[in-house]
PyMOL commands that place a pseudoatom at each C-alpha (Angstrom):
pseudoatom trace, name=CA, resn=UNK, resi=1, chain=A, elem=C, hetatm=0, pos=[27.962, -16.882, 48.201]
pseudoatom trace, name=CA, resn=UNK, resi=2, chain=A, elem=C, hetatm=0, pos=[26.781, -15.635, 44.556]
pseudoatom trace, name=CA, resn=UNK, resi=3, chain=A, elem=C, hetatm=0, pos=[25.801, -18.426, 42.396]
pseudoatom trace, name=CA, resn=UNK, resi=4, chain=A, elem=C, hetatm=0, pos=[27.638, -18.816, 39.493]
pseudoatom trace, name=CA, resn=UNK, resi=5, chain=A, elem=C, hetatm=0, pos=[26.111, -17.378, 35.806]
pseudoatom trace, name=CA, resn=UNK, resi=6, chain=A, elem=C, hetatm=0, pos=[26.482, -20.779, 34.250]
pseudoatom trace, name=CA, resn=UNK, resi=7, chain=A, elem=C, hetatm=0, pos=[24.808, -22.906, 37.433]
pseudoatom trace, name=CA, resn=UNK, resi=8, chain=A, elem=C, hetatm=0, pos=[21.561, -20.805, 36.351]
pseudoatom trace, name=CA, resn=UNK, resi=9, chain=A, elem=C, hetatm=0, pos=[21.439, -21.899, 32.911]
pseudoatom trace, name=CA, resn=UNK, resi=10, chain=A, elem=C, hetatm=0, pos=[18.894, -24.527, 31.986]
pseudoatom trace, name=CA, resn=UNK, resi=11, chain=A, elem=C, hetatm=0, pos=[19.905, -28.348, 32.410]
pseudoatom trace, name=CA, resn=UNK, resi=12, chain=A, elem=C, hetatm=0, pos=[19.615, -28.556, 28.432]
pseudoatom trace, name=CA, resn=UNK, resi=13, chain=A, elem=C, hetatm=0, pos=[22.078, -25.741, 27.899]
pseudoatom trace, name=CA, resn=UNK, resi=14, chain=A, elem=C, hetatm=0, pos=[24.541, -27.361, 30.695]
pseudoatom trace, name=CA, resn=UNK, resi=15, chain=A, elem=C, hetatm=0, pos=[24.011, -30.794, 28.441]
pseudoatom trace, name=CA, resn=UNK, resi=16, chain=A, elem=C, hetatm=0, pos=[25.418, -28.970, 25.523]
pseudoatom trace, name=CA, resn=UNK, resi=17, chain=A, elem=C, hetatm=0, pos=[27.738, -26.959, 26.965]
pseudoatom trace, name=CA, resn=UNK, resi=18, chain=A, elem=C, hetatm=0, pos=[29.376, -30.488, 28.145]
pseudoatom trace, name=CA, resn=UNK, resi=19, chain=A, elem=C, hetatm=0, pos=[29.376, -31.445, 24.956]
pseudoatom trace, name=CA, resn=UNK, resi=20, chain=A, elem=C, hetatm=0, pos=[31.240, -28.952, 23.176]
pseudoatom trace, name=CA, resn=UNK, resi=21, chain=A, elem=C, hetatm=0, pos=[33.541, -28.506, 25.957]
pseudoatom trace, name=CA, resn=UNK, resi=22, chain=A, elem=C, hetatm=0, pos=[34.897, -32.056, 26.938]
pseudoatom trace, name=CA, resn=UNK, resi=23, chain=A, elem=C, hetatm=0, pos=[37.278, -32.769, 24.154]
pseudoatom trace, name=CA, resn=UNK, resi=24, chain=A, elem=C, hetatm=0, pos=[40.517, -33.407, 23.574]
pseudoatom trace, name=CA, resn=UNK, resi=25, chain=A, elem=C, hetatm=0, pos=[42.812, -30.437, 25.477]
pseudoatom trace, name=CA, resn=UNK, resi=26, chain=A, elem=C, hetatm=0, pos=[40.485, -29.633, 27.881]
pseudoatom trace, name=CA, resn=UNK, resi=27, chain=A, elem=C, hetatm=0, pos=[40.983, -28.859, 31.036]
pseudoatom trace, name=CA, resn=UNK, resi=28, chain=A, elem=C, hetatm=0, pos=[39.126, -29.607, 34.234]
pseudoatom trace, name=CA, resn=UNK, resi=29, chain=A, elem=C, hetatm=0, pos=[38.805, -28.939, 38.438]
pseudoatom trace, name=CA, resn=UNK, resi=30, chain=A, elem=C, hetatm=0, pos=[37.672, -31.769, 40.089]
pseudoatom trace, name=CA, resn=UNK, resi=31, chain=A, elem=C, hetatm=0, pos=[38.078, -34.188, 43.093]
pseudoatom trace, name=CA, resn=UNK, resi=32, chain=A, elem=C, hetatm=0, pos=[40.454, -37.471, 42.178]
pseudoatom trace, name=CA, resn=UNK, resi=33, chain=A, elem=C, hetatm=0, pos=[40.724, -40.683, 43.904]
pseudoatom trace, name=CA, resn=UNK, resi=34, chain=A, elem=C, hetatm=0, pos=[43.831, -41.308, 42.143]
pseudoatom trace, name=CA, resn=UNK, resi=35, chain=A, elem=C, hetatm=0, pos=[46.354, -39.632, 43.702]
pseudoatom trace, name=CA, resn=UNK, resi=36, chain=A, elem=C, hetatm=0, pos=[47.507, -40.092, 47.603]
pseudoatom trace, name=CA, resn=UNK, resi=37, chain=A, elem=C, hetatm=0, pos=[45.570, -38.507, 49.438]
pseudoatom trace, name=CA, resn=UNK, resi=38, chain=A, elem=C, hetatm=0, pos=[43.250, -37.687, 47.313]
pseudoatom trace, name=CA, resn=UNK, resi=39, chain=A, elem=C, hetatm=0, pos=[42.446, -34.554, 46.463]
pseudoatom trace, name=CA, resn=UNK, resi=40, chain=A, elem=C, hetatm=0, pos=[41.290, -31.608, 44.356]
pseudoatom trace, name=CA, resn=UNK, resi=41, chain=A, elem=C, hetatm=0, pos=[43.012, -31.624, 40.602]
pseudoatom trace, name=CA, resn=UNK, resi=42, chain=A, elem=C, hetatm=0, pos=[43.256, -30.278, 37.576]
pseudoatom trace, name=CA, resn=UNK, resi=43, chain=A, elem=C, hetatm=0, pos=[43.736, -32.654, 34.381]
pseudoatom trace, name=CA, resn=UNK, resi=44, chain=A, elem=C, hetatm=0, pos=[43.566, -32.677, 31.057]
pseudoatom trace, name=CA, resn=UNK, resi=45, chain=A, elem=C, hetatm=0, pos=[40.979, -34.598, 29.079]
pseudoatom trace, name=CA, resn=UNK, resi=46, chain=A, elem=C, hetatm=0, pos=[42.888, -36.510, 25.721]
pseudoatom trace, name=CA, resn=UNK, resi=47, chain=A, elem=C, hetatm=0, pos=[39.918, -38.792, 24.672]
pseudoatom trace, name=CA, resn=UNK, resi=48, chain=A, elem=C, hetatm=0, pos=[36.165, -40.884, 25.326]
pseudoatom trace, name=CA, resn=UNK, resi=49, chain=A, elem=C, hetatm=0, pos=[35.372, -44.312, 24.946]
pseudoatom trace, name=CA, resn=UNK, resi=50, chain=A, elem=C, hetatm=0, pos=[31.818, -44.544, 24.811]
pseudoatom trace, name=CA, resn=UNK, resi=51, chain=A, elem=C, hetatm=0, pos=[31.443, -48.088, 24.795]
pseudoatom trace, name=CA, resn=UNK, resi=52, chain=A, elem=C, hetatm=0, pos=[33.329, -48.195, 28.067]
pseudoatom trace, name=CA, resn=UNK, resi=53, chain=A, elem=C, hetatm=0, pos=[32.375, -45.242, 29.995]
pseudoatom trace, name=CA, resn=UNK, resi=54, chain=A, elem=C, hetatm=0, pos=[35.880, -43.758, 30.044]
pseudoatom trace, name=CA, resn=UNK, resi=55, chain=A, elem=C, hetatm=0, pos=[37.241, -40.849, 29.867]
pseudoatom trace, name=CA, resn=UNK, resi=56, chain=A, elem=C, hetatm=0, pos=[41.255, -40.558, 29.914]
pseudoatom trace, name=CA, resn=UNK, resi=57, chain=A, elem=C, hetatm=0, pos=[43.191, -37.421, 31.047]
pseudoatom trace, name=CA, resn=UNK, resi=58, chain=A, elem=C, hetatm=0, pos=[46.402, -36.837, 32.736]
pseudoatom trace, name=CA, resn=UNK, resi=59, chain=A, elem=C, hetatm=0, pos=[47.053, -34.973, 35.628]
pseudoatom trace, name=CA, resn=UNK, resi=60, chain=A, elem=C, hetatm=0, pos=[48.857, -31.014, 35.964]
pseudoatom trace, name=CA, resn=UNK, resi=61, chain=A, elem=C, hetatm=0, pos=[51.275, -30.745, 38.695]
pseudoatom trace, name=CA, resn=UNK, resi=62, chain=A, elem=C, hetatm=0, pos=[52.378, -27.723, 40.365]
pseudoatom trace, name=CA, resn=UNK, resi=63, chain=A, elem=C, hetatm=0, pos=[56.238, -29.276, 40.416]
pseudoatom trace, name=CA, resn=UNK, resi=64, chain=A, elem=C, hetatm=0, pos=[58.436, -32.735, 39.328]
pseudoatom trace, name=CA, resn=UNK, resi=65, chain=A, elem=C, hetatm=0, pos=[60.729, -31.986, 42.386]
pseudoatom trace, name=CA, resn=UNK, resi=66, chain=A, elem=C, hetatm=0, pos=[59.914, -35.085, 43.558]
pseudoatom trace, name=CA, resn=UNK, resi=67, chain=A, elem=C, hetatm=0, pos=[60.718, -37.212, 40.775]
pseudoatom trace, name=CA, resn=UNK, resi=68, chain=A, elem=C, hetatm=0, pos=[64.493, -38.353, 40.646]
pseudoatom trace, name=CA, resn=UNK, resi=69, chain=A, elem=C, hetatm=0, pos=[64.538, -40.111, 37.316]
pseudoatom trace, name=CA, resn=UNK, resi=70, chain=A, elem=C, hetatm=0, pos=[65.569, -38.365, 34.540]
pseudoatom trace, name=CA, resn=UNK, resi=71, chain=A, elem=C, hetatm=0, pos=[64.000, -39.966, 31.911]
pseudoatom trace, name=CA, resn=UNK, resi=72, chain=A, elem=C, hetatm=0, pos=[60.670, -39.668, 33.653]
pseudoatom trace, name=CA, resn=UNK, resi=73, chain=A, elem=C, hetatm=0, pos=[61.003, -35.660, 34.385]
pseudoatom trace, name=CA, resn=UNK, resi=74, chain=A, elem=C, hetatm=0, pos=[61.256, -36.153, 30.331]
pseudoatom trace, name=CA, resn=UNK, resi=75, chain=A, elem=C, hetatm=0, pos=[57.721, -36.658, 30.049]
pseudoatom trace, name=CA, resn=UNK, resi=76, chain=A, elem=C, hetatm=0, pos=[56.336, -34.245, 32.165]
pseudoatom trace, name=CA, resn=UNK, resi=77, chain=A, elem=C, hetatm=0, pos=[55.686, -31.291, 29.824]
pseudoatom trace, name=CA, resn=UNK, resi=78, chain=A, elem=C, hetatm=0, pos=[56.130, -27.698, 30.993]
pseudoatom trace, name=CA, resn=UNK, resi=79, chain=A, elem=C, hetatm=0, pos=[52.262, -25.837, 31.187]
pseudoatom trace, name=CA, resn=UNK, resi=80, chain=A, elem=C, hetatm=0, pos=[53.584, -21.709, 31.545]
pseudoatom trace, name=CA, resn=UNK, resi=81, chain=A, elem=C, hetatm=0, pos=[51.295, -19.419, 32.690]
pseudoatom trace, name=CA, resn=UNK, resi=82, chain=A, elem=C, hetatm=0, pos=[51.386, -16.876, 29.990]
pseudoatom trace, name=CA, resn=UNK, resi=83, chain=A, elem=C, hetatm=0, pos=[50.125, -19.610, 27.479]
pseudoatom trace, name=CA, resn=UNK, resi=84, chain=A, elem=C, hetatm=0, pos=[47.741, -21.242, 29.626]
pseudoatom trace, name=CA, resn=UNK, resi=85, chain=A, elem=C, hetatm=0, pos=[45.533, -18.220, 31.254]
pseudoatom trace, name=CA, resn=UNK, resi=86, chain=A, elem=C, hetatm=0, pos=[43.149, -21.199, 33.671]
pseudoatom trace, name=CA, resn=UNK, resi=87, chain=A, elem=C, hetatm=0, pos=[46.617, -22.002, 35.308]
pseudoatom trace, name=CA, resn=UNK, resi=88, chain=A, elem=C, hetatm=0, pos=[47.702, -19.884, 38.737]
pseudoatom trace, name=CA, resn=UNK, resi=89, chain=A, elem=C, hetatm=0, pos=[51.308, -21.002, 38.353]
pseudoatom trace, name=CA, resn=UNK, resi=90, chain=A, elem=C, hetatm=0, pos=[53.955, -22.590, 35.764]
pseudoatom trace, name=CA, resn=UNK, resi=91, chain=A, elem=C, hetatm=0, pos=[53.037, -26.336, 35.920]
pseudoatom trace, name=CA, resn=UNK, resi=92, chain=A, elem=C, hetatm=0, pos=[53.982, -29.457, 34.355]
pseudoatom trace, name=CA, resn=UNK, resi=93, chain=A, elem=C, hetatm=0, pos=[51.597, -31.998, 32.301]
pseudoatom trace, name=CA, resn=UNK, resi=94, chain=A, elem=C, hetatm=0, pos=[52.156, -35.308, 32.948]
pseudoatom trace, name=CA, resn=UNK, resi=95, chain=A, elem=C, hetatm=0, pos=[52.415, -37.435, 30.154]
pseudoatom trace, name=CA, resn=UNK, resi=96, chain=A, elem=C, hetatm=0, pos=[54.063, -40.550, 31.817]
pseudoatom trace, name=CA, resn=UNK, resi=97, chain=A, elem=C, hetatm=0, pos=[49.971, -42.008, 32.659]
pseudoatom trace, name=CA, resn=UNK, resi=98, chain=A, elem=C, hetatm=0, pos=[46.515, -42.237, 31.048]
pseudoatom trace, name=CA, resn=UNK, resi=99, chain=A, elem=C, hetatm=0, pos=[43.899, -42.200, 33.862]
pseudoatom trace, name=CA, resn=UNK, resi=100, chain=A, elem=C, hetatm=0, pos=[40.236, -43.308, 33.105]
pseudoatom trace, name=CA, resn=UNK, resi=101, chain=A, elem=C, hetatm=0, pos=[37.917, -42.306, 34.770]
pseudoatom trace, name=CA, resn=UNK, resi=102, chain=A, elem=C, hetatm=0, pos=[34.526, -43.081, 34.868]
pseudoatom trace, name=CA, resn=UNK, resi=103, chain=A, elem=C, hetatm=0, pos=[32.913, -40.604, 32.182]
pseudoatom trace, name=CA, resn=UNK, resi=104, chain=A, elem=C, hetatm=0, pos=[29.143, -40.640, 33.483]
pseudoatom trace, name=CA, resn=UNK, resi=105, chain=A, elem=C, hetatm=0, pos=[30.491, -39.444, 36.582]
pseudoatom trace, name=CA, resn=UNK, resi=106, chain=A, elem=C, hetatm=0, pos=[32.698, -36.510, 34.854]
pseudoatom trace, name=CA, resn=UNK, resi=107, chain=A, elem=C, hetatm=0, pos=[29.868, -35.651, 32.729]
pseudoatom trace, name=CA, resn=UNK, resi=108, chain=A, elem=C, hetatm=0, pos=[27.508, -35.200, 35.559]
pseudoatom trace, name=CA, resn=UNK, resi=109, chain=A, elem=C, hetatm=0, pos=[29.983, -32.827, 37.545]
pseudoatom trace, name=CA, resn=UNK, resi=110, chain=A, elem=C, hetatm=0, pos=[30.211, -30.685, 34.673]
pseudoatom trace, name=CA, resn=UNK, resi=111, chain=A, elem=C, hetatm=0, pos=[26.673, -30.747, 34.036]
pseudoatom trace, name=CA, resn=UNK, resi=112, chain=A, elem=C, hetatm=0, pos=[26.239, -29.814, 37.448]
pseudoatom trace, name=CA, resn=UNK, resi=113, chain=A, elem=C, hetatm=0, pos=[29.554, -27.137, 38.244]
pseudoatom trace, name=CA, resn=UNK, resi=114, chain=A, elem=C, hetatm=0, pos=[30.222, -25.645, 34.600]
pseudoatom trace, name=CA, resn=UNK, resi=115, chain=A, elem=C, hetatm=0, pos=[33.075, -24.106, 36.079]
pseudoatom trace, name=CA, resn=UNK, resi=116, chain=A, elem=C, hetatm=0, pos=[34.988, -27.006, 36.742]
pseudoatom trace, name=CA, resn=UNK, resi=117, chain=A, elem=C, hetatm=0, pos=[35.695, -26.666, 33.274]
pseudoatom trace, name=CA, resn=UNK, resi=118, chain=A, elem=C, hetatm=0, pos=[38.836, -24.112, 33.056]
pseudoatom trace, name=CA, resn=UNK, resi=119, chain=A, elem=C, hetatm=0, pos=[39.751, -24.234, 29.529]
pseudoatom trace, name=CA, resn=UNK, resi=120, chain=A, elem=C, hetatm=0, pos=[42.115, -25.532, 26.874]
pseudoatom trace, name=CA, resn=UNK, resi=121, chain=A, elem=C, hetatm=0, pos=[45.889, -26.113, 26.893]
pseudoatom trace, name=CA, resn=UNK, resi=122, chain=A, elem=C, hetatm=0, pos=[47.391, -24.162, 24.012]
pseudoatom trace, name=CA, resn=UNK, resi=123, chain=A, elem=C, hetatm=0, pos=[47.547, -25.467, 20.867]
pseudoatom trace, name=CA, resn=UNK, resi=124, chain=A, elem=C, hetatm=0, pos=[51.401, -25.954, 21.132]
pseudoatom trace, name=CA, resn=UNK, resi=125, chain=A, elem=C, hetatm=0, pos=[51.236, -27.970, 24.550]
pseudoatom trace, name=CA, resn=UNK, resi=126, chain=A, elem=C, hetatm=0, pos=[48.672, -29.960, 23.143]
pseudoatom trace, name=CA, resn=UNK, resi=127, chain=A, elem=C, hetatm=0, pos=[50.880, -30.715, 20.111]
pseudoatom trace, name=CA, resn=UNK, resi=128, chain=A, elem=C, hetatm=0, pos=[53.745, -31.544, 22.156]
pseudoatom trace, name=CA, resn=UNK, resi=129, chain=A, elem=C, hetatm=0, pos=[51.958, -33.473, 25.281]
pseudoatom trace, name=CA, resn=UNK, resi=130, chain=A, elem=C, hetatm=0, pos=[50.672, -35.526, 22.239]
pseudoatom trace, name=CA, resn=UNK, resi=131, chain=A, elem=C, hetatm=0, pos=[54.330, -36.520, 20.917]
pseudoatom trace, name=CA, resn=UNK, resi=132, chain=A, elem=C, hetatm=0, pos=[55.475, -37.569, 24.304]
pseudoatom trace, name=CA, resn=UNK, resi=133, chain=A, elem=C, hetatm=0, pos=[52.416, -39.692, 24.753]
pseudoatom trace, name=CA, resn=UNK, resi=134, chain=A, elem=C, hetatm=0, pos=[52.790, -41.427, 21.675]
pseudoatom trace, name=CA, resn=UNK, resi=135, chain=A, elem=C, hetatm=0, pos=[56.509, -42.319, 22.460]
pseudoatom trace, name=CA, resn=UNK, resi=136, chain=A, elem=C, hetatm=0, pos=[56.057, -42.689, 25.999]
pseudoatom trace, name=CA, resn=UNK, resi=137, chain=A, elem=C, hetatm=0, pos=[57.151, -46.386, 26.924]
pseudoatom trace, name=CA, resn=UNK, resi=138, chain=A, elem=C, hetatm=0, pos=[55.019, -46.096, 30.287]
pseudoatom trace, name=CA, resn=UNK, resi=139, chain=A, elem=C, hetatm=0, pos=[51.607, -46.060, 28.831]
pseudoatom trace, name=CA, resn=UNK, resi=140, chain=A, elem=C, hetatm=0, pos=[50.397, -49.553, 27.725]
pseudoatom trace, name=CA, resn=UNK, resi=141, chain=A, elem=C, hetatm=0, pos=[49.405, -49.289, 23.440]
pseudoatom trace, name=CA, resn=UNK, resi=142, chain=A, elem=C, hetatm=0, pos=[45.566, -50.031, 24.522]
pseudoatom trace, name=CA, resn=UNK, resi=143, chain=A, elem=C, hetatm=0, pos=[45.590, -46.942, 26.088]
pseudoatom trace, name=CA, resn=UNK, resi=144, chain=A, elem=C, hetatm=0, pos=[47.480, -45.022, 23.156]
pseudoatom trace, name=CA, resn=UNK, resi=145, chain=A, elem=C, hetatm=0, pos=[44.840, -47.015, 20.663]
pseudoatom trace, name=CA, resn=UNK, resi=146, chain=A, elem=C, hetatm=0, pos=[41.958, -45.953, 22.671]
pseudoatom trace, name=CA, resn=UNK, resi=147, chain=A, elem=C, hetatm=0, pos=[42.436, -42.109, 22.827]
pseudoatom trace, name=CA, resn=UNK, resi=148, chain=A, elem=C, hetatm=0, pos=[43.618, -41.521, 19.379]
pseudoatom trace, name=CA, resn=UNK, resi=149, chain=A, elem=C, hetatm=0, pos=[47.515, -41.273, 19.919]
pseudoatom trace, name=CA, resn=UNK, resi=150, chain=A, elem=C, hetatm=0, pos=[48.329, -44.131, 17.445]
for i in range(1, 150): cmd.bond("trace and resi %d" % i, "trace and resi %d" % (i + 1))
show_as sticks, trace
zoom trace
């Protein structure tokens, strides 16, 4: 297998390149614990806390089939294709959950795989995926207070 351009930059320039890149509306590849089973997924990062070694993001989903309730298929926001070029498929952002997860360890995978990094949600879905969040009655205010939504 060919290595990948980025993999052969420097470990300075990967340091960097993780700096500029992990911000809010990012979007990234990478192994979660969270869901069951785990698994491989892509998420989108909304904020850091420093201080606590977090990182939040929420998780992309391919569907919302199997959600029944109606008022929680209202937060999942619609990701198309033509808007988002780093998706493979329509997909849906759900804004229903903050995760954290530990942001030493996110750091290092990007450091280490660049191209878990895929790119940025549009500026439009970011907007909107912002709104729901801040009204969203399932994520707890600490969590809204610690990644900028209020």
């Amino acid at each position: 297998m060919t290595p990948r351009l980025g993999d052969q930059f420097p470990s300075k320039f990967r340091e960097d390149f993780c700096k500029r890149k992990l911000i809010r509306g990012a979007v990234l590849r990478a192994w979660t614990e969270e869901t069951v089973p785990p698994k491989f997924k892509l998420f989108v990062v909304w904020g850091i806390e420093e201080s606590l070694n977090k990182i939040g993001v929420s998780f992309i989903n391919r569907e919302i089939t199997s959600i029944k309730a109606l008022w929680l298929q209202s937060l999942q926001h619609p990701l198309l294709l033509n808007k988002n070029p780093f998706l493979t498929h329509d997909s849906f952002l759900d804004c229903s959950r903050i995760y954290e997860k530990d942001l030493k360890k996110v750091r290092d995978l990007l450091i280490e795989d660049t191209g878990i990094f895929l790119g940025d949600i549009s500026y439009e879905d970011l907007s909107t995926a912002e709104q729901i969040i801040q009204n969203a009655t399932t994520i707890e205010t600490k969590f809204k207070k610690r990644y900028g939504f209020i």
